[in-house]
C-alpha positions in Angstrom: 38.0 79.5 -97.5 35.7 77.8 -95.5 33.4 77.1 -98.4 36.3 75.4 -99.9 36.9 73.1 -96.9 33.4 72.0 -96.4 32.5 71.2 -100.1 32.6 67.5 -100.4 35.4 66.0 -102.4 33.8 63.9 -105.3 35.1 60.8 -106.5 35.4 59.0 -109.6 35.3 55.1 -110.1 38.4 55.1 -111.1 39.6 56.8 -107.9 37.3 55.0 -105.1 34.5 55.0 -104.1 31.4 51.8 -104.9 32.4 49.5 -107.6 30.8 49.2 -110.7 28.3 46.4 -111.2 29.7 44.5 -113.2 33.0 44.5 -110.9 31.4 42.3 -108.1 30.6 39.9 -110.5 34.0 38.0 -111.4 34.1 37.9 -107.9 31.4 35.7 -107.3 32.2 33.2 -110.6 35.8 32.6 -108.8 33.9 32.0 -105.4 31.4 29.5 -106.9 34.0 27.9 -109.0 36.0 27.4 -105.4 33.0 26.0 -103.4 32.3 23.3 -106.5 36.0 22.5 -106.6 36.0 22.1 -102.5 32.5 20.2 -102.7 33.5 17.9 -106.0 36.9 17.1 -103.8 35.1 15.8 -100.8 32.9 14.0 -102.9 36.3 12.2 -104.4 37.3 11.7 -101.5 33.9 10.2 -99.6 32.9 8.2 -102.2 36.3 7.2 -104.3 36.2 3.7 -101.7 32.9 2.8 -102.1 33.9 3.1 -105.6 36.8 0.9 -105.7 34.9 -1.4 -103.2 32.0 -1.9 -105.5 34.2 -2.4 -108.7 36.1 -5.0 -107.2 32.8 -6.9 -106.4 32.8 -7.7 -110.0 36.8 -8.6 -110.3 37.8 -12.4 -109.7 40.2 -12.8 -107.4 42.9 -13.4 -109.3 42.7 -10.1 -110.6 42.4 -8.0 -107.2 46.0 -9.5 -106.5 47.7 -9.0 -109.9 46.1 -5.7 -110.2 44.3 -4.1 -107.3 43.2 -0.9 -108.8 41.6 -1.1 -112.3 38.4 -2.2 -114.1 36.9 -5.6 -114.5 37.6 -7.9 -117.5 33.6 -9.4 -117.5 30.7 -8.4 -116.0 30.8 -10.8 -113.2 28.5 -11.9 -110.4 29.6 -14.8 -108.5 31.3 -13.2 -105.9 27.7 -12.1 -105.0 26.5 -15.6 -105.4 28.9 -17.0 -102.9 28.7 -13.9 -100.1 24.6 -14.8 -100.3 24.8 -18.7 -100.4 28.7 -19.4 -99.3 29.0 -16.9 -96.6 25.5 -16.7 -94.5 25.6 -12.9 -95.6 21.9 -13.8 -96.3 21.0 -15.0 -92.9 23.1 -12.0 -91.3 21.3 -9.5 -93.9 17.7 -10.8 -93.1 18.1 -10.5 -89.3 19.5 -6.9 -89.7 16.8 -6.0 -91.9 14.3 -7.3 -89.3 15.7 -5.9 -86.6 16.2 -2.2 -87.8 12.3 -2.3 -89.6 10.9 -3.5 -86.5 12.6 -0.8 -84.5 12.2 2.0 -87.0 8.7 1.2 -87.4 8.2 0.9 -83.3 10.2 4.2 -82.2 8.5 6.2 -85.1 4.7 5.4 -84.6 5.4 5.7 -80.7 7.5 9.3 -80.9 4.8 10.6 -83.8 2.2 9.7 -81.4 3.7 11.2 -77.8 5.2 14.2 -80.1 1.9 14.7 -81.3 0.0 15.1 -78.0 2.7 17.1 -76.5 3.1 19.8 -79.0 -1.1 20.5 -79.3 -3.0 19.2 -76.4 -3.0 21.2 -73.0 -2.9 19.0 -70.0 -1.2 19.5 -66.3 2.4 18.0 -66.0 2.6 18.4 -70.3 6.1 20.6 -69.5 7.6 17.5 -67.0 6.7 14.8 -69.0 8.5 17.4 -72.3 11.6 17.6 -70.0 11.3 13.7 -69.3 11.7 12.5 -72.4 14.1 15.3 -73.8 16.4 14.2 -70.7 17.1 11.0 -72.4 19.6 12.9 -75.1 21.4 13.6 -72.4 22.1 10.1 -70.8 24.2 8.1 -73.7 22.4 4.6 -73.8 25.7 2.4 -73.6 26.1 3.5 -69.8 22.9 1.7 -69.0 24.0 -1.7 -70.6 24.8 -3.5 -66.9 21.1 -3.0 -65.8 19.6 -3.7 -69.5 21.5 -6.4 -69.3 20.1 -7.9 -66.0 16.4 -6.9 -67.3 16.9 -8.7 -70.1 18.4 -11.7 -68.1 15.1 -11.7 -66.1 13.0 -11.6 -68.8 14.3 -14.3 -71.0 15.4 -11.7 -73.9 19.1 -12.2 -74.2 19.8 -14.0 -77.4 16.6 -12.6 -78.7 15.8 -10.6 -82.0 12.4 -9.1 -80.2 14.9 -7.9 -77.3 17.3 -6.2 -79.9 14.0 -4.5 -81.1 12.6 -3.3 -77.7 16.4 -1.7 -76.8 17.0 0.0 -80.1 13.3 1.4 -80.4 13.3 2.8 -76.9 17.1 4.4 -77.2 15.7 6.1 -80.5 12.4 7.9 -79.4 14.0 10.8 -77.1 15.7 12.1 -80.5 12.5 11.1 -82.5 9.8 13.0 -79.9 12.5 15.9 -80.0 12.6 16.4 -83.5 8.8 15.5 -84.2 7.6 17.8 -81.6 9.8 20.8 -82.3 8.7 20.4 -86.3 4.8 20.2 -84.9 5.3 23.5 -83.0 6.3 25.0 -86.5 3.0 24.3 -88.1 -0.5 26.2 -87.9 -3.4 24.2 -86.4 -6.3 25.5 -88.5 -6.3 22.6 -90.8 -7.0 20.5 -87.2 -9.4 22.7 -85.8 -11.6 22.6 -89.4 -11.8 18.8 -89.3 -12.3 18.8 -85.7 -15.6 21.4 -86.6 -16.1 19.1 -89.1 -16.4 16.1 -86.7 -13.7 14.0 -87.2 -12.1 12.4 -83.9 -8.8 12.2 -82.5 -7.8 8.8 -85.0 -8.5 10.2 -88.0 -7.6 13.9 -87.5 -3.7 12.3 -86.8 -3.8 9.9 -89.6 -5.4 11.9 -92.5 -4.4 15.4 -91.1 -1.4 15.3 -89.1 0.7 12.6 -90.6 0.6 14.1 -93.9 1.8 17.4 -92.6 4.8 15.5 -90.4 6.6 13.5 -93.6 9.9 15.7 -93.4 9.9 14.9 -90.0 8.7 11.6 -90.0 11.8 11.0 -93.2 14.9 12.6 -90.8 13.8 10.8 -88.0 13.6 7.5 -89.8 17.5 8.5 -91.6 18.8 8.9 -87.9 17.2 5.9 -86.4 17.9 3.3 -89.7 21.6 4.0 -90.0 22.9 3.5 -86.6 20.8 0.8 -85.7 22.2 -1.3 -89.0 25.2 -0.4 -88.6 25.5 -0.8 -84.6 27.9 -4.0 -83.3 28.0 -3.4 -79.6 24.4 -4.8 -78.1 24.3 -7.0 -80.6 27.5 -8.5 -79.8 26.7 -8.7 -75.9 23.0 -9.6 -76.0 23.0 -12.0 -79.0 24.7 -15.7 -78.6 23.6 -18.0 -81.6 25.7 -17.0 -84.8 22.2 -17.7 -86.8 20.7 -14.6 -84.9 23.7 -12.2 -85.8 22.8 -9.1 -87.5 25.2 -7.7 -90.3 27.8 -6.0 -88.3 28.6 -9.2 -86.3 28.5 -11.4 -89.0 30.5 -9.4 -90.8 33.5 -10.1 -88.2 33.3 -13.8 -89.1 33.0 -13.2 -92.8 36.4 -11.3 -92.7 38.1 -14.0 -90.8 36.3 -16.4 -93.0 37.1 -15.2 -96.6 40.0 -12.6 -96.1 41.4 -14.3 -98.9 39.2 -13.6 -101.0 38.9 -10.1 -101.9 36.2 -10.3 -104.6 33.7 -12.3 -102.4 34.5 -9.6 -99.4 33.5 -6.5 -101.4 30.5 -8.2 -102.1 29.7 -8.7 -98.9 30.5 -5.0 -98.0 28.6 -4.0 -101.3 25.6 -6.2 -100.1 25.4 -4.5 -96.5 25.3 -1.1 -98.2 22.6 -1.3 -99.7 19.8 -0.5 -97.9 21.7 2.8 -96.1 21.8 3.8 -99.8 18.3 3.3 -100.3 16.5 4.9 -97.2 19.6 7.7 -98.0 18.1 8.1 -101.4 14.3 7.7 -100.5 14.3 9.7 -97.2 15.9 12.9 -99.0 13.7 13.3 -101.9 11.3 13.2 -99.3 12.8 15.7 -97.2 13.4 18.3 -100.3 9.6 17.9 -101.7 8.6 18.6 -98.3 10.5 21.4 -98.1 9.4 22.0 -101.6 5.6 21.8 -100.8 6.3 24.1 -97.5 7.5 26.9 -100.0 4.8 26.7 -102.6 2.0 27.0 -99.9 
């Protein structure tokens, strides 16, 4: 009797137990097929206006109003033409893409540079100076505006491109030295300490060594310091005066008051300011995956 209660009952897949194999695996089809769907969905949705925005650059007018949803009749590029010439979209479009360059180019080489010595050199007061820059993620930038604004004053830089520059370069590098630094950590430092044995100095060690290695890095903090510094309206519409100095978010304001009537010459406009976003977008991820890529094969 007790034999009989302690023998383990077995069971048959068709009664319980684990699954077959091959049962988990119509499982997984319907759950990929669900993520695509979800994913192709938001894509529809995301980029279905940029869509309609950059086919009715290429519609006349005329058509936008009798039809405002639908392909155009020629391949047409004069709405471009007059948002270039017509509009000053080139003046506003030049200025932003000095501005944001400038400023990339400034807050990167700086926050490579202090990331750089923080994560690998050894020095007393390393851990405050860490905490000092971190501490600027923590302040939002606008709040500062009154006092920037009286610096500025004193220093002759409202109204100036070079001021925009200095303000959107230092408002960036607290992210930038965050992200550089905590990628450096990540990395070995026998590569450095063979070219130090081989005698190369400080210079080239960073340039030919360590910048290499810091190109994901380098890309994502580039992405995150591009798009919100061409797309940002506030300082530039309280430190800038002269229209002729307006980057594209300001000048955009008068372009819509401007040629609201005109629908074709508007998306142009729009089309136009998208397009570098689209290109560092495009340029900074294939960087980021053969990073990524490179880091796996190694």
């Amino acid at each position: 009797m007790s034999a009989l209660l302690t023998t383990p009952r077995r069971t048959s897949p068709a009664t319980g137990g684990s699954p077959p194999p091959g049962a988990t695996r119509p499982r997984s089809l319907t759950r990929s097929i669900g993520v695509q769907v979800v994913l192709w969905a938001y894509a529809a949705v995301a980029f279905g206006p940029l869509l309609l925005v950059l086919i009715g650059s290429f519609r006349s007018n005329a058509e936008i109003l009798r039809a405002p949803v639908g392909l155009p009749s020629s391949f047409d590029v004069s709405n471009y033409t007059r948002a270039w010439e017509t509009a000053s979209i080139s003046t506003y479009f030049l200025n932003s893409l000095a501005v944001t360059a400038a400023s990339v180019v400034l807050c990167v080489s700086v926050s490579a540079l202090a990331a750089y010595a923080l994560a690998r050199w050894r020095f007393r007061g390393r851990a405050l100076l860490a905490a000092f820059f971190l501490s600027g993620l923590m302040i939002p930038a606008k709040l500062g505006l009154l006092p920037v604004f009286y610096m500025f004053q004193s220093m002759n830089l409202i109204d100036s491109r070079i001021g925009l520059v200095l303000l959107y370069a230092a408002s960036g590098v607290p992210f930038s030295v965050f992200v550089i630094m905590g990628f450096m950590r990540g990395l070995p430092g026998e590569l450095e300490e063979a070219a130090r044995i081989d005698g190369a100095h400080e210079g080239r060690l960073f340039v030919s060594i360590v910048l290499p290695l810091m190109r994901p890095a380098l890309a994502v903090v580039t992405v995150f310091q591009f798009a919100p510094t061409w797309n940002d309206f506030f300082y530039p519409l309280v430190l800038l005066r002269s229209s002729e100095k307006y980057t594209i978010p300001v000048g955009l304001t008068r372009f819509f008051g401007e040629f609201a009537a005109d629908r074709g010459t508007l998306f142009a406009g729009l089309v136009i300011a998208l397009v570098p976003l689209a290109v560092v977008f495009a340029l900074a991820t294939r960087q980021i995956v053969a990073g990524l890529t490179a880091g796996m094969s190694r």
